[in-house]
MARKENU-32549 format. One record per residue (C-alpha): y, x, z; residue number from 1. Coordinates in steps of 0.25 Angstrom, whole numbers. Example, Ala and Ser with C-alpha at 12.3 -4.5 7.8 and 13.67 -1.06 7.14 Angstrom:
// residues 2
SITE     yy     xx     zz  num
SITE    -18     49     31    1
SITE     -4     55     29    2
// end
This chain:
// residues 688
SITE     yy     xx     zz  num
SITE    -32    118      8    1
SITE    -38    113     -5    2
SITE    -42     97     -5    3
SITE    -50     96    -19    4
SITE    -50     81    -24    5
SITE    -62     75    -32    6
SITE    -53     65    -37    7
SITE    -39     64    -36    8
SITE    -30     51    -30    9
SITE    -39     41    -40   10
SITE    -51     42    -29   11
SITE    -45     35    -17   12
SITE    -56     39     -7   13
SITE    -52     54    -10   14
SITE    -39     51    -10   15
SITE    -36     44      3   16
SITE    -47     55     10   17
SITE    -37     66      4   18
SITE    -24     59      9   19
SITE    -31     58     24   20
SITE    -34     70     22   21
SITE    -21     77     20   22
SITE    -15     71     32   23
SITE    -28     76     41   24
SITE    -29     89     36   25
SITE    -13     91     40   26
SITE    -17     86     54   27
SITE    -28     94     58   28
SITE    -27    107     50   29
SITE    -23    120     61   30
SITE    -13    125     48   31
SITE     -4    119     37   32
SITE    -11    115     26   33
SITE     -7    120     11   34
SITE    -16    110      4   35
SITE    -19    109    -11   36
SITE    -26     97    -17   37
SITE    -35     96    -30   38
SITE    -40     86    -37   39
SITE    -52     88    -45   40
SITE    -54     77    -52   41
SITE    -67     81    -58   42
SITE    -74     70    -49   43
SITE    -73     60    -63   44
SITE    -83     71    -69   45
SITE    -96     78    -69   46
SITE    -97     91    -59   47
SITE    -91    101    -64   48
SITE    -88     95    -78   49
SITE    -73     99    -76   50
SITE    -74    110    -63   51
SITE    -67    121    -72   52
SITE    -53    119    -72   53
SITE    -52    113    -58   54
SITE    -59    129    -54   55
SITE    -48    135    -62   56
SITE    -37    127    -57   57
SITE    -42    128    -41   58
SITE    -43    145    -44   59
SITE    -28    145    -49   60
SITE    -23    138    -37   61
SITE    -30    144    -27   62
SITE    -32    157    -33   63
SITE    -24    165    -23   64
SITE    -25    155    -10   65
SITE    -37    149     -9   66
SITE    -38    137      0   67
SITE    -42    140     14   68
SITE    -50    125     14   69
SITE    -54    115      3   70
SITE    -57    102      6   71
SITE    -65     94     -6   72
SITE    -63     78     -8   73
SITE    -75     71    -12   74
SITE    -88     77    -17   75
SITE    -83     82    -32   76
SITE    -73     90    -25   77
SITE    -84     96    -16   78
SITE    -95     99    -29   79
SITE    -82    105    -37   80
SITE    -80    115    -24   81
SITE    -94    117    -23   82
SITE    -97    120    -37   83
SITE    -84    131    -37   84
SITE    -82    134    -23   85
SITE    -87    151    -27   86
SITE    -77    152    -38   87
SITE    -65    144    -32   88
SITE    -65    146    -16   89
SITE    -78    153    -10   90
SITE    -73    155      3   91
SITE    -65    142      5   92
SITE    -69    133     15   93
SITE    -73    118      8   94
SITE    -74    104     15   95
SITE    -83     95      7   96
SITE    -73     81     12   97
SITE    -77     66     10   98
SITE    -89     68      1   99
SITE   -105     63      2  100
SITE   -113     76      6  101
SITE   -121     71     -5  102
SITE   -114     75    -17  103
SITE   -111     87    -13  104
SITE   -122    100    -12  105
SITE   -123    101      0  106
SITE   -132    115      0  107
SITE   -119    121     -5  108
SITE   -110    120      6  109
SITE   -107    133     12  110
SITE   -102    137     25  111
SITE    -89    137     20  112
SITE    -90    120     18  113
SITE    -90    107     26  114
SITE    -92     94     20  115
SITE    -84     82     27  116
SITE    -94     72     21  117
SITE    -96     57     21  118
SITE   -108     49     21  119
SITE   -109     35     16  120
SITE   -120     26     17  121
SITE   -122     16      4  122
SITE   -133      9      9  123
SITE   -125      6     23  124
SITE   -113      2     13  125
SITE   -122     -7      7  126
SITE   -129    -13     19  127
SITE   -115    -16     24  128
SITE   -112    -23     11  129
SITE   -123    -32     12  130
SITE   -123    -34     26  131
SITE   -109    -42     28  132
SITE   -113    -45     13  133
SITE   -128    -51     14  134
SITE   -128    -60      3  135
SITE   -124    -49     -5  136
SITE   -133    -49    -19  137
SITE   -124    -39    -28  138
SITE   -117    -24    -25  139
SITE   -107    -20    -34  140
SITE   -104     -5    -33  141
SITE    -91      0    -41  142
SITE    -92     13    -42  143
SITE    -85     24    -53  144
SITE    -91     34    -65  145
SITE    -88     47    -56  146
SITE    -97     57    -53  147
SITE    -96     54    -39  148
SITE    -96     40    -40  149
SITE   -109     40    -48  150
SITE   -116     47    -37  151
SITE   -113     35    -27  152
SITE   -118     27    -37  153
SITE   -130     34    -36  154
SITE   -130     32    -20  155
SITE   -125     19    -20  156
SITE   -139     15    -30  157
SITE   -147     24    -18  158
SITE   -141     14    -10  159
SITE   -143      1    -16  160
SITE   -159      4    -14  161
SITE   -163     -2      0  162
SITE   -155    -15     -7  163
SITE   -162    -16    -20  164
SITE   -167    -31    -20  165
SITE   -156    -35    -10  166
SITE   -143    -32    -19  167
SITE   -139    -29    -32  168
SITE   -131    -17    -35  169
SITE   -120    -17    -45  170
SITE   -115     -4    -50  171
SITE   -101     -3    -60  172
SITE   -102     12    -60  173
SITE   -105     11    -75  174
SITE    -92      1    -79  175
SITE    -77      3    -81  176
SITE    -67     -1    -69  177
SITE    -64    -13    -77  178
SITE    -78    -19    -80  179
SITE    -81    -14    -63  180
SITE    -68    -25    -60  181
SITE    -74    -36    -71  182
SITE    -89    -33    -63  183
SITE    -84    -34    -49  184
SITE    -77    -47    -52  185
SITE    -90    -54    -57  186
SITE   -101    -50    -48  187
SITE   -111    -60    -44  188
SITE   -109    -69    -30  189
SITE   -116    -60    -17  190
SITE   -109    -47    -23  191
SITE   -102    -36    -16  192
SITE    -95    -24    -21  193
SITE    -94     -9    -17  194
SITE    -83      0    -21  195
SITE    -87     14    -21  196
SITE    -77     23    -29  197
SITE    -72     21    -44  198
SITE    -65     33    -48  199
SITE    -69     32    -62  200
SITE    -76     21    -68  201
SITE    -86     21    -79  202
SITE    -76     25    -90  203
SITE    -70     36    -84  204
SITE    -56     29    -80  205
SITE    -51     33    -65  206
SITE    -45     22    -54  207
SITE    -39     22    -42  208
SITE    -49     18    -33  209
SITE    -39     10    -26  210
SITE    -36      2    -37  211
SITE    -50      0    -41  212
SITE    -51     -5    -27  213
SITE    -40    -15    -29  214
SITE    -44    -18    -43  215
SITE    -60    -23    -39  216
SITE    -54    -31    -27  217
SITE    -46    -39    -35  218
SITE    -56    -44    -45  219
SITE    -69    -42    -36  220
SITE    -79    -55    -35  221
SITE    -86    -46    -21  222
SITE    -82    -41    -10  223
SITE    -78    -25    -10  224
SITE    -86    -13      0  225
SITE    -82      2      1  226
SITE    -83     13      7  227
SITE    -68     18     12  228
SITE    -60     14     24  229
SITE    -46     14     15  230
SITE    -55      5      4  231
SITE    -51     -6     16  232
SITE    -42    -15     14  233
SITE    -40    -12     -1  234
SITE    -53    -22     -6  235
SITE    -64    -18      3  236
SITE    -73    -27     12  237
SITE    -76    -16     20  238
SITE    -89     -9     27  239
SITE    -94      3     32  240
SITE    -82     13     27  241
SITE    -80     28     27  242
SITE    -65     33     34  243
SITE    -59     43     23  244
SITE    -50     46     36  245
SITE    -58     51     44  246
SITE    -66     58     32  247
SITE    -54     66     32  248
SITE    -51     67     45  249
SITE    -64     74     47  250
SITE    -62     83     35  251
SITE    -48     85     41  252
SITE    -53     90     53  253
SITE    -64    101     46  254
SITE    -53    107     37  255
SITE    -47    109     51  256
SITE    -59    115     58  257
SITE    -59    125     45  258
SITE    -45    129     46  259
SITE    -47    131     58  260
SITE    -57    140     55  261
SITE    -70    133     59  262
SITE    -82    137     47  263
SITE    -85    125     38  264
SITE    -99    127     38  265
SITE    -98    125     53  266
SITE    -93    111     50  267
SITE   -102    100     49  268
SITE    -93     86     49  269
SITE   -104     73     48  270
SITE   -102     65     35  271
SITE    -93     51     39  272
SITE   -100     39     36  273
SITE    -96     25     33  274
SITE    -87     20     45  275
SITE    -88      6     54  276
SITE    -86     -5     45  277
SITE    -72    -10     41  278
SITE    -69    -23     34  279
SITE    -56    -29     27  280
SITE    -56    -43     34  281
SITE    -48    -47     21  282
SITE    -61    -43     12  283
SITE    -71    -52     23  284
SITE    -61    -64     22  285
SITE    -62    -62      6  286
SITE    -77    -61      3  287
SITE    -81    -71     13  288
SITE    -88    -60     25  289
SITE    -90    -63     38  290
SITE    -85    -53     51  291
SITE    -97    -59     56  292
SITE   -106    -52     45  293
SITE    -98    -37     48  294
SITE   -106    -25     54  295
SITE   -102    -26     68  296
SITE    -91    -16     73  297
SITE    -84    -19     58  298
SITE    -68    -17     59  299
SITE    -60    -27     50  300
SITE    -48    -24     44  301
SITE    -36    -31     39  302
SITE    -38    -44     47  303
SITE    -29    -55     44  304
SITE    -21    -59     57  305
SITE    -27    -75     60  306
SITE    -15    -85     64  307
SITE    -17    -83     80  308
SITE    -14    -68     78  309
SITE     -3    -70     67  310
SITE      5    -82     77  311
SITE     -2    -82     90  312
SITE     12    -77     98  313
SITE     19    -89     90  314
SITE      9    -97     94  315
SITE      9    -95    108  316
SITE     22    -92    110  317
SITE     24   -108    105  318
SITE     12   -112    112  319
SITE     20   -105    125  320
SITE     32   -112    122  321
SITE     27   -125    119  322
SITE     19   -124    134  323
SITE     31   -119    142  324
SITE     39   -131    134  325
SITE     28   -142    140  326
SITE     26   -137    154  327
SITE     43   -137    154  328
SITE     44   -151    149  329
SITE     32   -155    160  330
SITE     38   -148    170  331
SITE     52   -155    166  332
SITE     45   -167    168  333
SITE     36   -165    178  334
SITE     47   -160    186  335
SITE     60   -169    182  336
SITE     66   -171    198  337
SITE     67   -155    198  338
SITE     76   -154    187  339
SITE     83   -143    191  340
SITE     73   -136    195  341
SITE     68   -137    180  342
SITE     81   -136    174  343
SITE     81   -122    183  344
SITE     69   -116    177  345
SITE     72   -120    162  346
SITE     85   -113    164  347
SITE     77   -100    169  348
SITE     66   -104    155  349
SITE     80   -103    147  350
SITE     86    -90    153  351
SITE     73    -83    152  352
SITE     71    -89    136  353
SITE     86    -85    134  354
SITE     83    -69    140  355
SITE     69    -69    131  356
SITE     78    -73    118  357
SITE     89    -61    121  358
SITE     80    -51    125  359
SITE     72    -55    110  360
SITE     86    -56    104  361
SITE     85    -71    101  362
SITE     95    -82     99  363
SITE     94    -96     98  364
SITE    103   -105     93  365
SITE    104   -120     89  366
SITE    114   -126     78  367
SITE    116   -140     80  368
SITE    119   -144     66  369
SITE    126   -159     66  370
SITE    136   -154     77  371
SITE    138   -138     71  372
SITE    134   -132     85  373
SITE    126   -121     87  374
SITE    120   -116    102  375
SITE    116   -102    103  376
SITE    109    -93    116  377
SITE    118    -82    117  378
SITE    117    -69    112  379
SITE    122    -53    111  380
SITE    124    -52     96  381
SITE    135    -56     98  382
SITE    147    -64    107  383
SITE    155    -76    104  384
SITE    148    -89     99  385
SITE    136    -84     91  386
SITE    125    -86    102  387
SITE    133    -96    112  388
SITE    128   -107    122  389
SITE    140   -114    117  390
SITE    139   -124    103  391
SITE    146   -116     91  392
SITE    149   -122     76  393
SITE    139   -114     67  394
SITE    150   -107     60  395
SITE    156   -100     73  396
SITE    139    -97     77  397
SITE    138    -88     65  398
SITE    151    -81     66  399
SITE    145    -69     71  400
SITE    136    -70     58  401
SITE    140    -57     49  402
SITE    148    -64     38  403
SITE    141    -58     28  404
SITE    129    -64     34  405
SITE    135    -79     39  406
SITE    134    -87     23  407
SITE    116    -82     23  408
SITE    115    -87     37  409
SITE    123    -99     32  410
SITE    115   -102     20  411
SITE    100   -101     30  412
SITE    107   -110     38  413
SITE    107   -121     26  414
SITE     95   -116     20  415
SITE     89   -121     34  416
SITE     97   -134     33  417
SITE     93   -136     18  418
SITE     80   -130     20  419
SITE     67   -133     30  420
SITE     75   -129     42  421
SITE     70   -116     44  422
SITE     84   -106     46  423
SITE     81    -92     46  424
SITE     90    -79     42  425
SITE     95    -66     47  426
SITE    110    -62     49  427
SITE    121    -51     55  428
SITE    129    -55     68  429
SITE    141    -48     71  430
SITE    146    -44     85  431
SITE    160    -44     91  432
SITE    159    -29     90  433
SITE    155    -30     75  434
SITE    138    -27     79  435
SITE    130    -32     69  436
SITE    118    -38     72  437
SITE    106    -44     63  438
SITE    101    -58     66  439
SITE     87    -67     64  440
SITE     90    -80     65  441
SITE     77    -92     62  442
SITE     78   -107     64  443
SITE     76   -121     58  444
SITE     85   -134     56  445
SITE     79   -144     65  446
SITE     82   -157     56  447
SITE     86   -172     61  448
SITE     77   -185     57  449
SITE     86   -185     44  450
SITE     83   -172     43  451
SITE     97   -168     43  452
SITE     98   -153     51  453
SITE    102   -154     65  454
SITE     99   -141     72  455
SITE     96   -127     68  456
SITE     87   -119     79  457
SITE     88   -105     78  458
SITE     85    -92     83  459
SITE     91    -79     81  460
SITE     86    -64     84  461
SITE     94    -52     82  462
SITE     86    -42     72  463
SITE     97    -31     71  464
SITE     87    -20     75  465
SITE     77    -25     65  466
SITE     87    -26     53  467
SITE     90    -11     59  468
SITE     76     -6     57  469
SITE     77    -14     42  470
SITE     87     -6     37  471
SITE     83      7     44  472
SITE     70      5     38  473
SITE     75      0     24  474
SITE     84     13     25  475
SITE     72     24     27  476
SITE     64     15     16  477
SITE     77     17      6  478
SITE     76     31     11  479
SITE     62     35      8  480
SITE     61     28     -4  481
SITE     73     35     -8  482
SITE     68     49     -4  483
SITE     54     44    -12  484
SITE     62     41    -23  485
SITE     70     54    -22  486
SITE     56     63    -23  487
SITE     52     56    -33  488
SITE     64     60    -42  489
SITE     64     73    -37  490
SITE     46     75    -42  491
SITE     52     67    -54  492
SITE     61     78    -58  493
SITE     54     90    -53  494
SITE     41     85    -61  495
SITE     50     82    -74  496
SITE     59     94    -75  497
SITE     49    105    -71  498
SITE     34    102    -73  499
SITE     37     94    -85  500
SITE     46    104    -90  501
SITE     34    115    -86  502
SITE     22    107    -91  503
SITE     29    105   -104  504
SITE     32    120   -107  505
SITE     18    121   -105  506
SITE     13    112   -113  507
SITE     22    119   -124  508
SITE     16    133   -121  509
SITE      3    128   -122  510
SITE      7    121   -136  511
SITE     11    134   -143  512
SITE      0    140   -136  513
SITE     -9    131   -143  514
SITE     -2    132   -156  515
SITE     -5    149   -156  516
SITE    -19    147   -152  517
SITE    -23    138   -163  518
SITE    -36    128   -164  519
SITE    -44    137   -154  520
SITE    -51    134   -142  521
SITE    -40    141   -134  522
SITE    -28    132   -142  523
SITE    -38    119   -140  524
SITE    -37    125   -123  525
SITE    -21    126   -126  526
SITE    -22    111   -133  527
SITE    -28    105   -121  528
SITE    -20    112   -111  529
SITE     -5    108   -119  530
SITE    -11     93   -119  531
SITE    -14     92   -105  532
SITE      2     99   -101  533
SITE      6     89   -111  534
SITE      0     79   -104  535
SITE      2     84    -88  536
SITE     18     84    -93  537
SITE     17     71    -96  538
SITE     10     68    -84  539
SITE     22     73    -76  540
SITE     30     67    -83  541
SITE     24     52    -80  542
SITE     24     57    -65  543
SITE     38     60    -64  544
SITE     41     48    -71  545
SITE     35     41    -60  546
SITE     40     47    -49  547
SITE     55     47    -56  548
SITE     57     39    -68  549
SITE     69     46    -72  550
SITE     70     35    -83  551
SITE     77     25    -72  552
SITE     90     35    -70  553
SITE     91     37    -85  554
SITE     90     25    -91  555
SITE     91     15    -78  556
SITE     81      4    -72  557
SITE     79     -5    -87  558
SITE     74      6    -94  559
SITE     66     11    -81  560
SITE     59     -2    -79  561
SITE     54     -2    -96  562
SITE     49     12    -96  563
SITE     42      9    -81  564
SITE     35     -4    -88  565
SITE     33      4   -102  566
SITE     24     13    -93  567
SITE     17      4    -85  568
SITE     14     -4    -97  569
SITE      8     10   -104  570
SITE      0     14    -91  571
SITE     -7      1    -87  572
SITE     -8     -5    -99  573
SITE      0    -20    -94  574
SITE     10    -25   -103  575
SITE     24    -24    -97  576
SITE     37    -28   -101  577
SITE     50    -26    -95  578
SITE     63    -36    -95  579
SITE     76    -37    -91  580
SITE     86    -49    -90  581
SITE     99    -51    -86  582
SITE    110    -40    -84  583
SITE    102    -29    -76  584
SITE    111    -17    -78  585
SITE    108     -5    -71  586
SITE    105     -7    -57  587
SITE    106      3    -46  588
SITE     98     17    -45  589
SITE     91     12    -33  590
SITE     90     -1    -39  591
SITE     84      2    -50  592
SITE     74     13    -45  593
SITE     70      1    -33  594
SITE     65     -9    -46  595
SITE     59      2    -53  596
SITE     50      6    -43  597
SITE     47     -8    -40  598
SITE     44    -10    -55  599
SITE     34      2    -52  600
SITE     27     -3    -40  601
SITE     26    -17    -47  602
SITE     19    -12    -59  603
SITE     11     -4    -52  604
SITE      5    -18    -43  605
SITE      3    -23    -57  606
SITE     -4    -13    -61  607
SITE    -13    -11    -47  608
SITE    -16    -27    -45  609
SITE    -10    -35    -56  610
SITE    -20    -35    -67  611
SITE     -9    -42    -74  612
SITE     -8    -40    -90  613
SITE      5    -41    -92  614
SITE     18    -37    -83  615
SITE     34    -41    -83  616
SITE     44    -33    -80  617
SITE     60    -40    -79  618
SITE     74    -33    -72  619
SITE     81    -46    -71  620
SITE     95    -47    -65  621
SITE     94    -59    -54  622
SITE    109    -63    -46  623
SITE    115    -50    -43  624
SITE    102    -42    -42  625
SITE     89    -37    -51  626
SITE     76    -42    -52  627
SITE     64    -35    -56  628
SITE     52    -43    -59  629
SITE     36    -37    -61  630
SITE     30    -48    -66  631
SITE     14    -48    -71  632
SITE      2    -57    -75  633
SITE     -8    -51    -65  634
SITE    -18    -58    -54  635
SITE     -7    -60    -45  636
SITE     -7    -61    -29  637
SITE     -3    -69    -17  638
SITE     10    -62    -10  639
SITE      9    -70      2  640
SITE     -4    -65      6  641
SITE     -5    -57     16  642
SITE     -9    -41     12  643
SITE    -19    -31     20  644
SITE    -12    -20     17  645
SITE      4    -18     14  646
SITE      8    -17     -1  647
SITE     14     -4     -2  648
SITE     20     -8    -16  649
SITE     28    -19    -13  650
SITE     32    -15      0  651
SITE     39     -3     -8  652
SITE     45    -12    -18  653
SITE     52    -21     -6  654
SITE     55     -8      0  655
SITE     63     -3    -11  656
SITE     70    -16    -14  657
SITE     76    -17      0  658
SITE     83     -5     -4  659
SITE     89    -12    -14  660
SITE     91    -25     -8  661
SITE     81    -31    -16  662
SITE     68    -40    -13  663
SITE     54    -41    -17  664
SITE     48    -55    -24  665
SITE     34    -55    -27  666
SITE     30    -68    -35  667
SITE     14    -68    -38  668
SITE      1    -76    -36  669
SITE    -13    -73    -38  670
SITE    -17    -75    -52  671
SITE      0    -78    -55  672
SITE      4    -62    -60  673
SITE     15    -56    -49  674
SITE     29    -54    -50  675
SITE     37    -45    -42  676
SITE     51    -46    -43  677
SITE     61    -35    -36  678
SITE     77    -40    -33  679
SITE     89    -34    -29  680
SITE    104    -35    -30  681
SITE    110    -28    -41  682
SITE    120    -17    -40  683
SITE    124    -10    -52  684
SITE    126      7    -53  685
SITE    119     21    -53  686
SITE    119     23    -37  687
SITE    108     18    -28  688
// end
């Protein structure tokens, strides 16, 4: 099977469509699928302006095996197909997938095509906009340079006709990325925007659509619309929006029925249209929007929990036990000449309470500081005096504490004291037959009129099959990343010592070709063609570089870290400089490869949502350990505050340095620049 690509990775639409894709396509196809995939990238140009060389190239690689089903992304993939399809594959079937029938000839389709199609209706986008939007005076549509993205430009203005006198229309076609992110931050109050495709702006430069996403919800003045499912949650308001699942889904499905042997022509699949409306709650919160002004039926997303639903079980479990405390004091007195009878059931209360707190694993215990006796509920973690109804000196209670664990315990137990009172730490018990067993233990001081500590309340739950899973999951982490790390080298070295090698022989071929052919057409041919090896060599290179950087086995983590910062400095364009203080040395191979991905992952968030204009670097050594610090002067962000979706980034790095031993700080504030800082202990030597 051939999947042919309009635009490559940059187009996230195409992009995430081909990556559900892939996994349909595996789950209904009747065979094994042996699946090429081509990217064209002739989308940024006039039709067929630069069809040749893709003809010539799709002719080599299929020239014995043609492909038993082609699948086209897009509808400049569709129009390349169409315009070869006699020359390249007559008789292969071809699905036209997650394209606008519009833009495609129609009258050409033969029997041997489907079309999986969408349809997707401006003006109802724009009367959604307007309608939870009413006061809206201004519409801001972003859009790129692309041939394809100029024809919805077209549509969108055919669109804007039944508005005309009602709203504005704003279109930044015609502007660079960076005067687009200058506009959409200065637009007039009653504005909105929608956020079509920019795959190439006005000056020809390519993005990422994610990032040009990311980058026109930092700065924008309006609220943001779109028109993919995936777009929510990532700066959207929401709306009417088209599911590239179940676009490929259905496209999985026909490939299916082909295979199968059913005759394309024989399929006819309706276009999808725009879904129910979806909304990001965040987004409505943001801009002001009522739920009450949503289409009915609208499902919103990524709703924060309100303060019943975070602590509605902590409040009514103190709400139950502040009622059971009032009806046993009433009843105690209500019912003094029976006391034995009460006395009866508040021993039945405490024996039920005391089967509650060993079948959850709890423990309480009580130290009475001035005296040094501490009363405990008993326990199975251990035997002896640990958890005994009998008073115990507070040095013989925390004999069963693992030495090594007793002088932290120790110093919670005077940061309490010392402190606000509030005691909480976790600790190792030993058993008479040597079990180990992991503890949670929380409480407060309870302080005299002289505020002089007189009692610590606490309550203890064993967490050894939590601490179990911890470390069996801490261990398949260290394992996979290891494994990732591994692959990694082995691309690394496969691309350096073979391809390299290959492309450079080449390019040296090509060279002294060049030379015997002289200043003619065919030697200016030869020219172009020992450039572009040059150039793809070098290309390698760089991505082996990445996957590998051989430069921190050879010359160790210093050296790493400045040629790491010398490259982010020449790709980005951000001044950044690179320190070290104190006596660094040379850290451990794991060590070192754990602070120089985290120096990676770092400067890419810099490079993603900083705008900073300048960036720090330090490897400083701190106690016994290392700490590296990625400091810049960018807009900053609030840590505490609560994220919609995970960050995958961070969550890495914190994944890597429990490997290490080492923690995550993150020091930042919006408009204050971000620091983050990566410890952990130091140990000298080569082996991980």
């Amino acid at each position: 099977m051939l999947l042919l690509h309009s635009f490559g990775p940059n187009f996230q639409a195409e992009d995430t469509f081909a990556g559900y894709l892939r996994t349909d396509l595996a789950e209904k196809s009747p065979y094994p699928i042996d699946r090429y995939e081509v990217s064209l990238e002739i989308a940024r140009f006039t039709d067929g302006e630069r069809d040749e060389a893709f003809v010539s190239y799709l002719r080599a690689v299929f020239a014995d095996h043609p492909p038993d089903l082609i699948v086209t992304i897009i509808s400049p993939a569709a129009r390349f197909i169409q315009r070869h399809r006699r020359d390249l594959f007559p008789s292969t079937p071809v699905i036209f997938a997650a394209l606008d029938p519009r833009t495609i000839k129609d009258a050409t389709l033969t029997a041997n095509d489907t079309m999986v199609a969408v349809s997707i209706d401006l003006t109802a986008v724009i009367e959604n906009i307007l309608r939870i939007l009413p006061n809206t005076t201004t519409l801001a549509v972003i859009m790129g340079d692309a041939p394809i993205e100029k024809f919805w430009v077209k549509e969108f203005l055919l669109a804007f006709r039944p508005f005309e006198g009602r709203v504005k229309s704003v279109f930044l076609n015609d502007l660079s990325f960076g005067e687009v992110q200058k506009q959409v931050a200065a637009l007039p109050p009653a504005s909105a925007i929608y956020f079509g495709d920019l795959v190439i702006d006005a000056q020809g430069v390519p993005y990422r659509q994610e990032e040009v996403l990311a980058r026109l919800h930092a700065v924008a003045n309006a609220p943001i619309f779109g028109r993919f499912d995936y777009q929510l949650g990532e700066g959207i308001v929401g709306g009417p929006l088209l599911s590239v699942h179940a676009l490929s889904r259905k496209t999985a499905e026909v490939a299916a029925q082909i295979l199968g042997g059913t005759s394309p022509g024989d399929i006819k699949t309706p276009a999808q249209k725009l879904g129910e409306p979806e909304f990001d709650w965040r987004e409505l919160r943001r801009w002001g929007i009522r739920q009450g002004d949503l289409p009915s039926g609208s499902t919103i997303s990524f709703r924060e929990p309100t303060l019943w639903e975070q602590y509605r079980w902590y409040i009514l479990a103190a709400a139950g036990l502040s009622g059971f405390g009032a009806i046993l004091i009433a009843g105690l007195l209500l019912n003094w000449l029976r006391l034995r009878r009460a006395h009866d059931r508040l021993r039945t209360s405490e024996e039920g309470m005391s089967l509650a707190a060993i079948a959850a694993k709890l423990r309480f215990w009580v130290w009475d500081i001035p005296r040094d006796e501490v009363r405990a509920s008993e326990s199975d973690w251990s035997s002896g005096n640990w958890h005994s109804a009998h008073p115990v000196r507070f040095d013989q209670f925390i004999d069963v504490v693992h030495p090594d664990d007793r002088p932290s315990l120790r110093q919670a137990v005077r940061g309490a004291v010392e402190g606000d009172g509030q005691y909480e730490t976790e600790y190792r018990v030993m058993s008479p037959d040597s079990t180990v067993r992991w503890i949670a233990a929380r409480g407060r001081i309870e302080f005299d009129y002289y505020g002089k500590p007189r009692q610590l309340r606490a309550i203890s739950i064993d967490i050894t099959e939590r601490r179990r899973a911890e470390d069996e999951a801490r261990d398949l982490n260290g394992r996979l990343i290891t494994a990732h790390e591994d692959e990694r080298a082995r691309l690394a070295r496969a691309l350096h010592d073979d391809f390299t090698q290959r492309l450079a022989l080449l390019a040296i071929d090509a060279g002294q070709k060049e030379k015997q052919l002289g200043d003619t057409i065919a030697g200016q041919a030869m020219h172009s063609i020992r450039h572009d090896l040059v150039q793809l060599s070098e290309d390698v290179h760089a991505l082996s570089y990445a996957l590998h950087p051989a430069i921190l086995e050879d010359l160790g983590l210093i050296e790493a870290l400045k040629a790491e910062c010398a490259r982010f400095r020449a790709v980005e364009g951000i001044p950044t400089s690179f320190r070290t203080t104190g006596d660094v040395g040379e850290p451990t191979q794991a060590l070192s490869l754990c602070l120089y991905r985290v120096t990676q992952e770092a400067l890419r968030n810099v490079a993603r949502h900083s705008r900073a204009s300048s960036v720090e670097v330090e490897l400083r050594t701190v106690g016994g350990g290392l700490e590296l610090a990625v400091h810049d002067n960018g807009v900053g962000f609030d840590p505490t505050r609560k994220r919609g979706q995970p960050t995958l980034g961070l969550a890495g790095m914190r994944q890597r340095l429990s490997l290490v031993d080492g923690e995550l700080l993150i020091d930042s504030a919006p408009g204050g620049g971000t620091t983050i800082a990566a410890r952990a202990p130091l140990k000298r030597g080569g082996a991980p």
